[in-house]
C-alpha atoms as one frame of an Amber mdcrd trajectory, in Angstrom:
protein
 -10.936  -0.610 -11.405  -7.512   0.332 -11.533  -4.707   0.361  -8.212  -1.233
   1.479  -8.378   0.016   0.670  -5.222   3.314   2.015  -3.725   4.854   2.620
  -0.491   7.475   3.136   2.229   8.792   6.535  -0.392  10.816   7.835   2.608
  10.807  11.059   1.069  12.245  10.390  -2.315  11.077  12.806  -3.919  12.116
  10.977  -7.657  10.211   8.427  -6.893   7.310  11.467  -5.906   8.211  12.527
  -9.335   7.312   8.869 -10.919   4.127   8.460  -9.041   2.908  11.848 -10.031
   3.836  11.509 -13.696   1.482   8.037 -13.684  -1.238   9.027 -11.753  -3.711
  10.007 -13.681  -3.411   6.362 -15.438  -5.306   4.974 -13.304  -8.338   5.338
 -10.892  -6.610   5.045  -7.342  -3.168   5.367  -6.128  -2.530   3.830  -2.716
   0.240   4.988  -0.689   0.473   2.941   1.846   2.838   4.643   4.828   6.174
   5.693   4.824   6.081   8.873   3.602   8.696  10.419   5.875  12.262   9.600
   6.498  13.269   9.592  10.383  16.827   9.192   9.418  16.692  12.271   7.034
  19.442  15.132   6.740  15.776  17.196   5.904  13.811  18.013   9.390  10.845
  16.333   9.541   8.662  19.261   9.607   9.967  20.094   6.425   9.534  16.876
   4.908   5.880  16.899   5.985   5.392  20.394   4.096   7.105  18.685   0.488
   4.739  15.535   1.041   1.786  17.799   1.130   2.609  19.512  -1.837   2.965
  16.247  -3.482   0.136  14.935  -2.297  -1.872  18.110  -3.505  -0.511  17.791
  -7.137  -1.567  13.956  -6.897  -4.914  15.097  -6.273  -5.296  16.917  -9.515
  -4.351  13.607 -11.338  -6.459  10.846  -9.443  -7.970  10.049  -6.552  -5.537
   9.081  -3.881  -5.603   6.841  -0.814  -2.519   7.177   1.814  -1.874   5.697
   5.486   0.595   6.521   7.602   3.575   4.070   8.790   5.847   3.826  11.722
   8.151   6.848  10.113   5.191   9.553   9.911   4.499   9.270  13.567   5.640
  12.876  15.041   3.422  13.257  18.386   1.375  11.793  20.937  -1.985  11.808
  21.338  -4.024  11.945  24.568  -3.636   8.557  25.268   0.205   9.440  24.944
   0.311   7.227  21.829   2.567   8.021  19.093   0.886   9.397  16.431   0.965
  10.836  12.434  -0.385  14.048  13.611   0.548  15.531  10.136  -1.689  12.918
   8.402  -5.054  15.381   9.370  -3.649  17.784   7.225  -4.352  15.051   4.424
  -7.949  14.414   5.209  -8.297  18.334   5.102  -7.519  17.991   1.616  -9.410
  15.649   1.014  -7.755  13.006   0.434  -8.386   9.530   2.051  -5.957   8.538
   5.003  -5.809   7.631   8.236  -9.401   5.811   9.859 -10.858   7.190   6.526
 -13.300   4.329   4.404 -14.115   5.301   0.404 -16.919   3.877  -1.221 -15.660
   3.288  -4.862 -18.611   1.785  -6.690 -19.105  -1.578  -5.579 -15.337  -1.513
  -3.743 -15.080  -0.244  -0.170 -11.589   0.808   0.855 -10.811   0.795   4.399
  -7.853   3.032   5.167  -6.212   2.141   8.657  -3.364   4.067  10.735   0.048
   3.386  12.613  -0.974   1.916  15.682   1.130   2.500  18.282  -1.041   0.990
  21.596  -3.961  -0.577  22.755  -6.216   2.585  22.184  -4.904   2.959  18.928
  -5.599  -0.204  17.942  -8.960  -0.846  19.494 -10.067   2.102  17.398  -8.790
   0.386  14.371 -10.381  -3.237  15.363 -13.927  -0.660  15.729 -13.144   0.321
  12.109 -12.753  -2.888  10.809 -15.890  -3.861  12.443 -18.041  -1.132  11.346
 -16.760  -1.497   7.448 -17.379  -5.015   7.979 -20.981  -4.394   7.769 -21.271
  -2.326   4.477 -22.476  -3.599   1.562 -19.764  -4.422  -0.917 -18.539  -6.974
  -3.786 -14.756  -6.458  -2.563 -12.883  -4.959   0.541  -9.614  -3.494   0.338
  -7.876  -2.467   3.365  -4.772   0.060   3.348  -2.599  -1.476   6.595   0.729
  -0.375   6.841   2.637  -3.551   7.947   1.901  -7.150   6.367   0.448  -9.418
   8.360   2.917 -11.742  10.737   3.844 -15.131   9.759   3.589 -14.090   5.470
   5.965 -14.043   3.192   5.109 -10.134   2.620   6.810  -9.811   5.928   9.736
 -12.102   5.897  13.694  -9.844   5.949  15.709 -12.735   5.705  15.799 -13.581
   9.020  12.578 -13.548  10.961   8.766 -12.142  10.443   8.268  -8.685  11.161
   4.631  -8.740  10.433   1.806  -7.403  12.729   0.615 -10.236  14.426  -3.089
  -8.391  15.134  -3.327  -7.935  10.930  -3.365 -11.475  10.583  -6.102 -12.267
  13.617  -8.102  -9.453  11.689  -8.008 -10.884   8.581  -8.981 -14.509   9.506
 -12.065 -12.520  11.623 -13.171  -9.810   8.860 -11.990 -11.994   5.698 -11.250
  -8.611   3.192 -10.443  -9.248  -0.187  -7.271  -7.463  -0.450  -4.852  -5.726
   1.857  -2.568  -2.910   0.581   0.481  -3.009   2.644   4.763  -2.017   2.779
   7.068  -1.492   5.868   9.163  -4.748   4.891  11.866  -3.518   2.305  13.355
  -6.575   1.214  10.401  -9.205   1.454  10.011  -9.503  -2.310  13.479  -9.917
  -2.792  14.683 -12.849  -0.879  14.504 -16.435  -0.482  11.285 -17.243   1.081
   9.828 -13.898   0.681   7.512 -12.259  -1.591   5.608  -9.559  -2.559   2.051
 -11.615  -2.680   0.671 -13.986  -0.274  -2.978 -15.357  -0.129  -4.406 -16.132
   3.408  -7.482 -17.929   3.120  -9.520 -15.882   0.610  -7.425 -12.886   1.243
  -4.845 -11.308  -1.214  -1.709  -9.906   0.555   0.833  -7.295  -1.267   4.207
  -5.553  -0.099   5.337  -4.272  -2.624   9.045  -3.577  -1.099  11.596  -0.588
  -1.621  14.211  -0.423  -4.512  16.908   2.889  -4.665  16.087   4.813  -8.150
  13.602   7.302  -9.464  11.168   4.340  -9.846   9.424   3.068  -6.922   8.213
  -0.705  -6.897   5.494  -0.928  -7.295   2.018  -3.018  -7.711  -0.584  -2.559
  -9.907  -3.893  -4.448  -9.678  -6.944  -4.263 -11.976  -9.961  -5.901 -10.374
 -11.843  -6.058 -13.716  -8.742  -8.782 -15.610  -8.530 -10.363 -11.644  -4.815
  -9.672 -11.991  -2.213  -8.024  -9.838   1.471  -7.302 -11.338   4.881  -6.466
  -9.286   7.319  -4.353 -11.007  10.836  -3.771  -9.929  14.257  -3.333 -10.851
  14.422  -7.399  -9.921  12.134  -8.088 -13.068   8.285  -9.100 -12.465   5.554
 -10.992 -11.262   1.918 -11.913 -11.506  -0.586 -13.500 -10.046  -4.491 -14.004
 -10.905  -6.995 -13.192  -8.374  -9.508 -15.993  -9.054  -6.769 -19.053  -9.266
  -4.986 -20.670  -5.915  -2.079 -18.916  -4.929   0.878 -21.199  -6.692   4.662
 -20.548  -5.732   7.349 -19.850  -7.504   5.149 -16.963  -8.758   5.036 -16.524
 -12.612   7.592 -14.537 -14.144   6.153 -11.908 -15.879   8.149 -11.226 -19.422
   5.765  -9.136 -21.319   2.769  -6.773 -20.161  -0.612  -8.158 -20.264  -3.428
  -7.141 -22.955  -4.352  -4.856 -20.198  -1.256  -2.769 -19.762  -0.621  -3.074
 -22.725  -0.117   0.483 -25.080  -3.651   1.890 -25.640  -5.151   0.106 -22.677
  -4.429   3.715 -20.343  -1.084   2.285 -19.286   1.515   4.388 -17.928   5.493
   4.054 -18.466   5.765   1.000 -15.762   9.493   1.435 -15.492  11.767  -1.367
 -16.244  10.269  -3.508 -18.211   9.769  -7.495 -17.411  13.019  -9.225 -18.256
């Protein structure tokens, strides 16, 4: 199965553009928070009305998977919690999001919300606990912010990770987490957009300015993952050792390859 993963968009709507015109190359795009822009010109009730139409044109391409990040929260809920309350519009669609878990074949995604206090995030440990139990060959979880102490969440100066993520993952031991909120991680020294802890896969795939979003694209059949941005790119196999400097990635593999379904991946490896 096929992931294109992007995230933290902040209502760039080119880079809306991009995703859509890809979409339907491959069998899930993950959007993993960030769809809104607090610092915006555009009110944030209007941005949440654009996103949705975006979203709903997705739909018609692929299925889609989306969690909200620290920018989507616009209420409180009745634990006077911030909150995405715009993100139930999205599961009335139909589309996976927030608390959400999809069953694709023998891959169970668990899609988990912003957390902004301990209710919040006890219902996202219950989650976490209750997907634990399904039966699956490989658990991906959609999580906003990279785990603390990782390179995914590393700006240059200190972590900005979510401590909790990483407890969670050392408990529940998922195959892969989906994540964003740290722009620069795979661009500077000692950061990166791929991190293995334990037996888990990591990605942050970061935030570049242009019509095309970085972006990650893993294929669990070729046990590959590949990060593509205007900084060149990356890969890393799924069944070897994690081994840094990452391999530089300086033409597409057989699997991305012109008649293999690929899409236009942007700028191509250097």
């Amino acid at each position: 199965m096929r992931f294109l993963l992007v995230s933290d968009l902040h209502y760039a709507l080119k880079q809306y553009d991009w995703t859509m015109a890809v979409a339907a190359d491959f069998d899930s795009v993950v959007i993993a928070g960030d769809h809104l822009d607090i610092s915006n010109h555009v009110d944030g009730s209007v941005q949440v009305v654009v996103i949705l139409k975006y979203l709903r044109r997705l739909m018609d391409c692929t299925r889609i998977i989306t969690s909200s990040g620290n920018h989507d929260l616009d209420s409180r809920d009745a634990n006077g919690e911030k909150a995405a309350r715009w993100m139930r519009r999205v599961k009335q669609m139909g589309i996976a999001s927030d608390g959400d878990s999809v069953a694709l074949d023998d891959i169970l995604v668990t899609v988990c919300p912003w957390w902004d206090g301990p209710s919040a995030k006890q219902a996202v440990e219950a989650l976490l606990i209750s997907d634990s139990a399904k039966p699956k060959k490989t658990w991906i979880w959609v999580y906003h912010a990279p785990p603390d102490g990782s390179p995914t969440s590393w700006d240059g100066k200190k972590f900005y990770g979510d401590a909790e993520l990483a407890e969670w993952i050392g408990r529940y031991q998922p195959d892969i987490v989906f994540s964003g909120h740290i722009h620069q991680a795979p661009f500077i020294k000692d950061g990166s957009w791929a991190d293995r802890i334990g037996t888990t896969w990591v990605f942050n795939c970061g935030n570049q300015i242009g019509p095309v979003p970085t972006h990650i694209i893993v294929d669990t059949d070729a046990r590959e993952a590949v990060w593509i941005s205007l900084a060149g790119a990356q890969l890393v196999k799924l069944d070897l050792p994690l081994e840094r400097p990452l391999a530089q990635l300086h033409q597409l593999p057989d699997w991305l390859k012109p008649g293999s379904r690929n899409p236009d991946p942007g700028p191509s490896p250097a």
